[in-house]
C-alpha positions, 0 to 999 in steps of 0.5 A, spaced: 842 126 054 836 131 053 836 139 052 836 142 058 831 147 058 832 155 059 828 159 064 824 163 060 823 169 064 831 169 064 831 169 056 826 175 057 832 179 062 838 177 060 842 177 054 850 175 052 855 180 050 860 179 046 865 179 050 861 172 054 858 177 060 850 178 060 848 185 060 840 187 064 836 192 065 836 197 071 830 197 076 826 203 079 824 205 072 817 202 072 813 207 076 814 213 081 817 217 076 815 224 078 820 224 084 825 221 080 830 227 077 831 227 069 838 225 070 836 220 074 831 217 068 836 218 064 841 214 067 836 208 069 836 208 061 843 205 060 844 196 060 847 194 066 852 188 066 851 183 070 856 182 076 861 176 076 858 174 083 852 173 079 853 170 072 854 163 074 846 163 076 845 167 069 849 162 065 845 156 068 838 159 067 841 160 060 845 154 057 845 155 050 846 163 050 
């Protein structure tokens, strides 16, 4: 049987925890971040984890993480 292929743009997006969840970025951060409060910015900071409901797609895109 072949490789699987990992998707590439979920490689760049997520990566495995060490307790097997995948952790993310948060969005909103990118621009418009004059109207955006200090605490706010500083929150969009912090690593995500992934929600259960949308792990298994994550894991799919990423079989050999």
């Amino acid at each position: 049987m072949p490789k699987m292929k990992t998707n590439r743009g979920a490689a760049k997006r997520f990566s495995r925890t060490a307790k097997g969840g995948y952790k993310r970025g948060q969005a909103f951060r990118s621009h418009i971040l004059t109207k955006k409060s200090p605490k706010r910015k500083r929150g969009l900071r912090e690593p995500l984890q992934v929600s259960s409901a949308d792990a298994k797609a994550v894991r799919q895109m990423l079989p050999y993480s």
